[in-house]
C-alpha positions as CSV (number, residue, x, y, z in Angstrom):
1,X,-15.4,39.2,9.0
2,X,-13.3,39.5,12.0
3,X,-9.8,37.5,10.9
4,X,-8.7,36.5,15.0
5,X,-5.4,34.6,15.7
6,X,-6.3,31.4,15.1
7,X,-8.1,31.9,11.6
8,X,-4.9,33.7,10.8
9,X,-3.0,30.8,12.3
10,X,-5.1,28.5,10.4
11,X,-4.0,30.2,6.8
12,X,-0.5,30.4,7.9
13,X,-0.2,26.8,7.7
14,X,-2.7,26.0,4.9
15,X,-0.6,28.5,2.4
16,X,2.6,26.9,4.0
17,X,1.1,22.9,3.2
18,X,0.7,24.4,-0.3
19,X,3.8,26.5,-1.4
20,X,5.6,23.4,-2.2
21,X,3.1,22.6,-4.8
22,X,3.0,26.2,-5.8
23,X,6.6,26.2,-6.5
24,X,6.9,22.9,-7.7
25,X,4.5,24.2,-11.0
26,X,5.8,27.4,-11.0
27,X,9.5,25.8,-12.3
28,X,8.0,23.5,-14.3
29,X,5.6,26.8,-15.7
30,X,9.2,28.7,-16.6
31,X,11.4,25.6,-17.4
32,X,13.5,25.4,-13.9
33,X,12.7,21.9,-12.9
34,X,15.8,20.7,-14.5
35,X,16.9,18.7,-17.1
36,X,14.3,16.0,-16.3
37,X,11.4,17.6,-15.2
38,X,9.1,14.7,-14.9
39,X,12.0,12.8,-12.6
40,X,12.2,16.1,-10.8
41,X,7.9,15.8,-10.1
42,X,8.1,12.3,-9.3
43,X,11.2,13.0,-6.4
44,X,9.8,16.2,-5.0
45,X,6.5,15.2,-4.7
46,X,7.4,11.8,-2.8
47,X,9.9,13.8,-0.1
48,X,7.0,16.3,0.6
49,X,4.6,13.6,1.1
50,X,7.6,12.2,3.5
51,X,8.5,15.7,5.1
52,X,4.8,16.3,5.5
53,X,4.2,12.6,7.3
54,X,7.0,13.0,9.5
55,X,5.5,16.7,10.3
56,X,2.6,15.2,11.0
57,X,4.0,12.5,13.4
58,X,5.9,15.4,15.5
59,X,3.1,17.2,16.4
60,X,2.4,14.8,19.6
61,X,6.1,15.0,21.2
62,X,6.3,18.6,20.2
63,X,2.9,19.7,21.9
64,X,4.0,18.2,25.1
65,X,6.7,21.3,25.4
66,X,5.9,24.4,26.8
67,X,3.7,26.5,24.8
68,X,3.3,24.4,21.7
69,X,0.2,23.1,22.8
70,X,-1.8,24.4,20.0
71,X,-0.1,22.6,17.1
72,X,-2.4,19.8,17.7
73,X,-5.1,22.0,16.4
74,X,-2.8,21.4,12.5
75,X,-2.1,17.8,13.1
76,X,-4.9,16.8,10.8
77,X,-3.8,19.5,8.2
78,X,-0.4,18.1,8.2
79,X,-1.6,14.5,7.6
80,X,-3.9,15.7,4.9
81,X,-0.8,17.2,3.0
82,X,0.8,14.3,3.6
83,X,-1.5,12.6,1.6
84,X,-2.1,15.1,-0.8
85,X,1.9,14.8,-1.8
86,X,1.7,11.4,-1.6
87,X,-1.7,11.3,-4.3
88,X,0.2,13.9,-6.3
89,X,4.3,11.5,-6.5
90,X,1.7,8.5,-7.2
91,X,0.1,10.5,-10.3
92,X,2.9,12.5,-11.2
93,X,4.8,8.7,-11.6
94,X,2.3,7.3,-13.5
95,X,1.6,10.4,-16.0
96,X,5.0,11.2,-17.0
97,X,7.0,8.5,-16.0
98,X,4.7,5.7,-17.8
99,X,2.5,7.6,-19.5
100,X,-0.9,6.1,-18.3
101,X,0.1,3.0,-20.3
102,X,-1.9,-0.1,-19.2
103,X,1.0,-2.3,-19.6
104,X,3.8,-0.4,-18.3
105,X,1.2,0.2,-14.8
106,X,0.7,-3.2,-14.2
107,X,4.3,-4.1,-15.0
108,X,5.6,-1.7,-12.9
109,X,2.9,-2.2,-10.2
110,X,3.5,-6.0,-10.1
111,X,7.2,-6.6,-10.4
112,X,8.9,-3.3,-9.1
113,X,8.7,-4.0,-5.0
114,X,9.7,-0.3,-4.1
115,X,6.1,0.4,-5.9
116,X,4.1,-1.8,-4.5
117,X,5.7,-0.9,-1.0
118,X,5.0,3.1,-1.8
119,X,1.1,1.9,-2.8
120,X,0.5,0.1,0.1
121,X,1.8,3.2,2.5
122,X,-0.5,5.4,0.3
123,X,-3.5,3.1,0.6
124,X,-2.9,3.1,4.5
125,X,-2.8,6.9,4.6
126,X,-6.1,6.7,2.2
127,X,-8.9,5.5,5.0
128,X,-6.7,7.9,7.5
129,X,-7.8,10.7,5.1
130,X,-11.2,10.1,4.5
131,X,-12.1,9.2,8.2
132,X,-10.1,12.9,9.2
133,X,-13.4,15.0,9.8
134,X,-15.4,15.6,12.7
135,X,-18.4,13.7,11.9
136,X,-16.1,11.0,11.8
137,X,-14.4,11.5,14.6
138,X,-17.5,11.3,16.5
139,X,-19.2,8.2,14.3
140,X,-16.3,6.1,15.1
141,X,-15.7,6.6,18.8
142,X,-12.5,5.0,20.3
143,X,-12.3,3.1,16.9
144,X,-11.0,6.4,15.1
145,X,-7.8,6.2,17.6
146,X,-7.5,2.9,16.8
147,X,-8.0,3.3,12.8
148,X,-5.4,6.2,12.7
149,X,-2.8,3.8,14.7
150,X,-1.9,2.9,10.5
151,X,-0.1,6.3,10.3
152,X,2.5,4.1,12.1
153,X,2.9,1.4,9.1
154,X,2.2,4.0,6.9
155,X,5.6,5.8,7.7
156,X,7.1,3.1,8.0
157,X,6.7,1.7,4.7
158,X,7.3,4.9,3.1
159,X,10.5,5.1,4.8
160,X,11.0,1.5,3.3
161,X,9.5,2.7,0.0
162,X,12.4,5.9,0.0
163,X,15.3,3.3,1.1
164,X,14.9,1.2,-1.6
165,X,15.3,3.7,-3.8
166,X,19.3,4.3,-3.0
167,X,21.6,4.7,-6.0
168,X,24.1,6.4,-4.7
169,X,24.7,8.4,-1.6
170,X,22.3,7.0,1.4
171,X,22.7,10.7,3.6
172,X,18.6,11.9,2.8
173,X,17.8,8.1,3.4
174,X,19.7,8.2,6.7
175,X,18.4,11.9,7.9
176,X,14.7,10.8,7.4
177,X,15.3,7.1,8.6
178,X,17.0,9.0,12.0
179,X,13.9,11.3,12.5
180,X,11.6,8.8,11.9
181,X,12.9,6.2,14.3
182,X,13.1,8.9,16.7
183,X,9.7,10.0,16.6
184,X,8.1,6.3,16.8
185,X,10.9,5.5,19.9
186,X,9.6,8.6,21.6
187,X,5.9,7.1,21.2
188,X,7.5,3.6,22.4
189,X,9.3,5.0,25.7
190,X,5.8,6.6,26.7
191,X,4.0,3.9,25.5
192,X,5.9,1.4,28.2
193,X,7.4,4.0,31.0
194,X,3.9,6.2,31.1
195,X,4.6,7.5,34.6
196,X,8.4,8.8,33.9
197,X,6.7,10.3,30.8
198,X,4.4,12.7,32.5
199,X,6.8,13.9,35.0
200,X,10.0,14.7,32.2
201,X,6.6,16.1,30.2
């Protein structure tokens, strides 16, 4: 098999989406994830399913600069990591933070807000995820553009989800709250000044 660019491209990226995970079990695997190693899973799993969101929202402003055209081709791989992470803080949470205890679940789940926040994002990335293939792409019509419009309250009630998490310092929480309103104001400008758009595009 002939391996051209954008196969090569394509494996570039998918081994990048995954090194996180990779690394993340390789510490645990030789006892460098820390004192707390099931904190340590529950935190880096959440910020890569964060990181990769935002990723994922930056490919439309970014392919509108010269030459970056083809990112859009690894927008849908971004979003799918961006899910994958998210699956992965939601499991690692209830494995080895409660254990997979009934009560604890539905304790946590009913009376901890920051949760039910962080569900509710994941559960809007979930039809986002399953509807990300061709065949649905083309089953759907214009209704796919409109059904992936919920990456937009997705990120922001993870952002919501990550803020009401502050213990101490707020600079991550400020950093990702900065990029994030950045990216959806860059969507809002072209959204109501389409004609100034194009031309600064």
């Amino acid at each position: 098999m002939v391996l051209t660019r954008w196969t090569a491209i394509w494996w570039l990226f998918w081994c990048a989406g995954l090194a996180p995970f990779v690394l993340l079990m390789y510490q645990v695997v030789t006892d460098q994830a820390g004192a707390d190693p099931a904190q340590m899973l529950v935190l880096a799993t959440g910020l890569w399913a964060l990181r990769f969101l935002w990723l994922t929202l930056a490919v439309t402003p970014l392919r509108r600069l010269p030459r970056l055209g083809w990112l859009i081709r690894f927008r849908r791989m971004l979003g799918l990591y961006a899910f994958f992470y998210a699956v992965l803080h939601l499991l690692a949470f209830i494995t080895f933070i409660l254990g997979w205890r009934v009560d604890l679940v539905w304790r946590e789940f009913t009376e901890r807000p920051y949760i039910v926040v962080g569900l509710l994002s994941l559960l809007l990335l979930l039809p986002l995820a399953v509807t990300s293939t061709t065949y649905w792409m083309r089953r759907l019509g214009r209704n796919w553009v409109r059904l992936h419009w919920l990456i937009y309250p997705a990120a922001v009630l993870a952002m919501v989800h990550f803020i009401m998490q502050i213990r101490a310092g707020y600079a991550e929480q400020l950093l990702y709250g900065s990029l994030l309103l950045i990216l959806l104001g860059y969507r809002a400008v072209v959204k109501l000044f389409p004609k100034k758009s194009r031309k600064t595009c």
